[in-house]
SEZA-712587 format. One record per residue (C-alpha): residue in three letters; x, y, z. Coordinates in steps of 0.1 Angstrom, whole numbers, padded with zeros to 4 digits, always signed. Layout:
<sites>
AlaXYZ
...
</sites>
This chain:
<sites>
Unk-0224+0310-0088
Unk-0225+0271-0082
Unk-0241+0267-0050
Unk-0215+0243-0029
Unk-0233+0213-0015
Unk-0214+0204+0018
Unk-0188+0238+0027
Unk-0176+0224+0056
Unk-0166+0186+0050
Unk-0143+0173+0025
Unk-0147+0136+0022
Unk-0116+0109+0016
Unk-0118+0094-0013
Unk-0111+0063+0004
Unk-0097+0047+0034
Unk-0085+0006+0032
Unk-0064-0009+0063
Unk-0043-0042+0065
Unk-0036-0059+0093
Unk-0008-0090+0101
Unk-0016-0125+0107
Unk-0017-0120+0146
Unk-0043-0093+0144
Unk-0021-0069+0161
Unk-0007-0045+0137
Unk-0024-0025+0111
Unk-0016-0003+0084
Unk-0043+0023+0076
Unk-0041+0036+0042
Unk-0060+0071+0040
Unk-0066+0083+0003
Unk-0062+0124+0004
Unk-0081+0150-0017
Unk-0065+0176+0003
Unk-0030+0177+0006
Unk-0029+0208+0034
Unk-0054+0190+0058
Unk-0034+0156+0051
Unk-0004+0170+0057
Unk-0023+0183+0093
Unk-0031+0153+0103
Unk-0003+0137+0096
Unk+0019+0157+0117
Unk-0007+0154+0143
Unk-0018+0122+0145
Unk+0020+0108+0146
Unk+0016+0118+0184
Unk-0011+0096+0189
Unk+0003+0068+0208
Unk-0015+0038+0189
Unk+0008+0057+0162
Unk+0040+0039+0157
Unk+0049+0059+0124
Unk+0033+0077+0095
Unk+0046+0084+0061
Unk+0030+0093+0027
Unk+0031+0075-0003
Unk+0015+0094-0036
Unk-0021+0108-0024
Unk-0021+0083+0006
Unk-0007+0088+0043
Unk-0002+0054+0058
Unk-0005+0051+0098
Unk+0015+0021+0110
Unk-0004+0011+0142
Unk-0007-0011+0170
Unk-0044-0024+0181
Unk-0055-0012+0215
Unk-0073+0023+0230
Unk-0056+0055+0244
Unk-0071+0086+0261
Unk-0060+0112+0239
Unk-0049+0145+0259
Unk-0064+0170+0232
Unk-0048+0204+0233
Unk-0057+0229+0205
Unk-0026+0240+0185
Unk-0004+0213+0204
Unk-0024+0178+0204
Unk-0058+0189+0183
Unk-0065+0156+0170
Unk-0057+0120+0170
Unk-0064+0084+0164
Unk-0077+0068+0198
Unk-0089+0036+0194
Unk-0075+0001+0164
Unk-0092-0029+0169
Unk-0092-0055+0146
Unk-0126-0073+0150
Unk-0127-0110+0129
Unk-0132-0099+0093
Unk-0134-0063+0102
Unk-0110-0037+0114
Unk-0125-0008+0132
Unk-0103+0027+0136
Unk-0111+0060+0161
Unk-0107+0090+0159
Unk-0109+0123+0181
Unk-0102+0156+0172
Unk-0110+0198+0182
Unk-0124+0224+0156
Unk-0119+0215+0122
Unk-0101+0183+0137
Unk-0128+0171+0144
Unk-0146+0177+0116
Unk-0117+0156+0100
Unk-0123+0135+0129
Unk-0158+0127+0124
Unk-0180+0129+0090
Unk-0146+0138+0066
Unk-0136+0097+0075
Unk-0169+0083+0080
Unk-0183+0092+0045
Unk-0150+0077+0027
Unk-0153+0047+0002
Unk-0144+0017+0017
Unk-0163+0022+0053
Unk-0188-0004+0060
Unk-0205+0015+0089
Unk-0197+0044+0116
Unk-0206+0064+0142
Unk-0197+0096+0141
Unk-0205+0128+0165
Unk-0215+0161+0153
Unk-0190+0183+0148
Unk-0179+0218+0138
Unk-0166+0252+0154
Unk-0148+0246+0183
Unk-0166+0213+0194
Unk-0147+0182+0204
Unk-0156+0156+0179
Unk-0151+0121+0164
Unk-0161+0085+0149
Unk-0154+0052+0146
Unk-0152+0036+0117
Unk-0153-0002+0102
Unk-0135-0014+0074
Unk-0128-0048+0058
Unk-0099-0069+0067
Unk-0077-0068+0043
Unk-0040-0085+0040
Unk-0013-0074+0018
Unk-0004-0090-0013
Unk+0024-0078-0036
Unk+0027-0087-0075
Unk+0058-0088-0091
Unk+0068-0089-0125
Unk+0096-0086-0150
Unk+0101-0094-0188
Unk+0071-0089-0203
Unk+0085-0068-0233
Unk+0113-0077-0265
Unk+0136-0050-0278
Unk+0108-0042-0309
Unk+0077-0036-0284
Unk+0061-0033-0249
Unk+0076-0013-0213
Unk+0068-0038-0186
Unk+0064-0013-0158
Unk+0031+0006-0183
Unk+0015-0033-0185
Unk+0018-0041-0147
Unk+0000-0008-0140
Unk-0027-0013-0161
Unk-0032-0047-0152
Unk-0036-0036-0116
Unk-0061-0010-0125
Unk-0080-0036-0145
Unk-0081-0065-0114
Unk-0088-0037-0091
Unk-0126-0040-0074
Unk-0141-0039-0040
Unk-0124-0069-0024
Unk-0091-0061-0041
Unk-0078-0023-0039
Unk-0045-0011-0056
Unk-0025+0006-0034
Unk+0010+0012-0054
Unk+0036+0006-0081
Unk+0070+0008-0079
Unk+0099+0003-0104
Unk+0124-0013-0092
Unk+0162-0008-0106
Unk+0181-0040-0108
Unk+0215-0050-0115
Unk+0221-0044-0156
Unk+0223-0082-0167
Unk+0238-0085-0203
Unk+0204-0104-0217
Unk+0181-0072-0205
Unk+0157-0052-0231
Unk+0173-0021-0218
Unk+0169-0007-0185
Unk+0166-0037-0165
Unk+0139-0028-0137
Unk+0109-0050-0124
Unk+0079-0037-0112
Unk+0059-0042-0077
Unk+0024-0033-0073
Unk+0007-0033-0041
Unk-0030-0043-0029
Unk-0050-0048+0001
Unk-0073-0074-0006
Unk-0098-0094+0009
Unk-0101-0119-0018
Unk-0060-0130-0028
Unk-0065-0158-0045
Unk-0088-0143-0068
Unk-0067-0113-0072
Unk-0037-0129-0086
Unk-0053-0153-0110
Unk-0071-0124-0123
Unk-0035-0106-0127
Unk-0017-0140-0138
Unk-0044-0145-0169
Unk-0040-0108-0179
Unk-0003-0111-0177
Unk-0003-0145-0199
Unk-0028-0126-0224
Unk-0006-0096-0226
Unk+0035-0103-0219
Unk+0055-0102-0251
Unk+0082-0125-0242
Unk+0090-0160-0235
Unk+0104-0150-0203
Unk+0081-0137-0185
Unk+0080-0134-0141
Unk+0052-0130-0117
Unk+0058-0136-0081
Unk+0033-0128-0050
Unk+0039-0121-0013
Unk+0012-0125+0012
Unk+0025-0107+0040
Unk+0024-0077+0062
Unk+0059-0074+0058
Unk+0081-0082+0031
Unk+0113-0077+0048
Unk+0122-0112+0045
Unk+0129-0107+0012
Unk+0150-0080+0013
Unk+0189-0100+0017
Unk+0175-0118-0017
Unk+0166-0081-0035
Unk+0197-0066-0025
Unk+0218-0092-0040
Unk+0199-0089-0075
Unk+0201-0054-0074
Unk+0237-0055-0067
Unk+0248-0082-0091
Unk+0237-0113-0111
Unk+0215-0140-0094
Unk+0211-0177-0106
Unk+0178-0193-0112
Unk+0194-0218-0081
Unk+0196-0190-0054
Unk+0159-0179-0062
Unk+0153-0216-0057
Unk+0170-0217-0018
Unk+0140-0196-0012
Unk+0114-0214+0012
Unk+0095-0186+0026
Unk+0057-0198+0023
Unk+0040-0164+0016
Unk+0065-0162-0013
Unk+0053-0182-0047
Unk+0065-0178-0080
Unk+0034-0177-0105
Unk+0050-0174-0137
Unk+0088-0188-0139
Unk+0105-0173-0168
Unk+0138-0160-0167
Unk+0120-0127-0151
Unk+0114-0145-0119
Unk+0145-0137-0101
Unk+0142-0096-0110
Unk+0103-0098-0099
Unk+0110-0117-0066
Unk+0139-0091-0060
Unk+0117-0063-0069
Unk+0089-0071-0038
Unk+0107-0056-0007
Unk+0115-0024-0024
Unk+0078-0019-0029
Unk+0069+0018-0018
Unk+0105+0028-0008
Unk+0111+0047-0039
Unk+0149+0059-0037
Unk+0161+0028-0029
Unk+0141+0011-0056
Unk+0156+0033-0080
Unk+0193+0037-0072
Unk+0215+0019-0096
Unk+0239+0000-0073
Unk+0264-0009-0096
Unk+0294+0009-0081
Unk+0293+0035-0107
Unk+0253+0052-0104
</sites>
């Protein structure tokens, strides 16, 4: 029998946070191995009240948060763990947590061991101890990559390029946090099922990021008419009026110029613009990015 090295800690894979230009909201992005304990904390830690909400997206749970400290009334069974403490500290954002039992073991060396922590302090923890750690991660901001068109009617599926694209820019400054596809309204000049992709990054290094992505997409696209557009942003909502209108029905290349939104810029301006600008806001919200909202699907 395999001896097991560590029996009583499973380690995140990762954790990466973004935070918005004020310094006052953060999104921590927790990568899971275990889907029971994840699914613990995240009922748990939504009563924290730093917490504002908590969903999860694929193996992540993402903690929307505001910065500040609470004193975390602990009860086993009712309140056994929690986040305490979001600061977001120049280039760094720091994130603690407290936690009974096995929440604090979850609390304390499970988070501080994860890729993507530059430093911690963490207390011992185990059987029915009260336990925890803060943890320091790199600032990161959200950036969004679009794209549409990439592919002809012979060759090529545009939402299997932007993927692997993201996997291949992806490095320490520059993590990949999602893909979505995107439905969009069924224009007549579309390959065939007329959808643009979004894929999600915290990064540390933006600019770099997307002219990595731009010079893989020029390398790789198959058509003429090829879109990239990037949002750096917390928040994408701004965008979301312009994406509803291209998911509802056709869009002219003169509405996707009305739009002077600085964290918006159009990289590549083929045709595919308008369906990869569209496709940004939807990023992560999955059944909306995929209804067909044509008045028949």
């Amino acid at each position: 029998m395999e001896k097991l090295s560590d029996p009583y800690t499973i380690r995140y894979p990762q954790i990466v946070a973004v935070a918005d230009e004020s310094g006052e909201h953060v999104e921590l992005i927790e990568f899971f191995d275990c889907v029971g304990g994840a699914m613990w904390v995240k009922r748990h830690y939504a009563q924290s009240p730093l917490v504002r909400s908590v969903r999860t997206v694929g193996a992540t749970n993402r903690y929307l948060l505001r910065t500040g400290t609470a004193d975390l009334a602990l009860e086993g069974s009712v309140f056994p763990a929690g986040i305490a403490g979001v600061a977001v500290e120049g280039e760094e954002i720091a994130v603690t947590y407290r936690g009974l039992g096995g929440g604090g073991v979850g609390a304390s060396i499970c988070r501080a061991e994860a890729r993507g922590v530059i430093r911690y302090e963490s207390d011992p923890a185990g059987g029915g101890r009260l336990a925890g750690s803060t943890i320091w991660l790199p600032r990161r901001e959200r950036v969004i990559i679009a794209v549409d068109d990439t592919d002809t009617p012979e060759e090529g599926a545009t939402w299997t390029l932007a993927h692997n694209i993201a996997r291949a820019v992806e490095d320490d400054r520059s993590r990949y946090l999602s893909h979505t596809i995107v439905q969009l309204f069924p224009v007549p000049y579309r390959t065939k099922n007329c959808v643009a992709i979004a894929c999600e990054f915290a990064t540390s290094d933006p600019v770099g990021l997307v002219r990595h992505y731009r010079d893989y997409l020029e390398e790789y696209t198959l058509s003429d008419e090829t879109g990239m557009a990037v949002w750096r942003g917390f928040d994408s909502a701004p965008l979301e009026e312009f994406g509803r209108r291209v998911k509802r029905g056709e869009v002219s290349a003169g509405d996707l110029a009305a739009l002077t939104d600085r964290r918006l810029s159009v990289v590549m301006n083929g045709r595919g613009a308008i369906g990869a600008v569209a496709a940004i806001p939807f990023a992560t919200r999955y059944e909306e990015a995929l209804a067909l909202w044509n008045g028949v699907g």
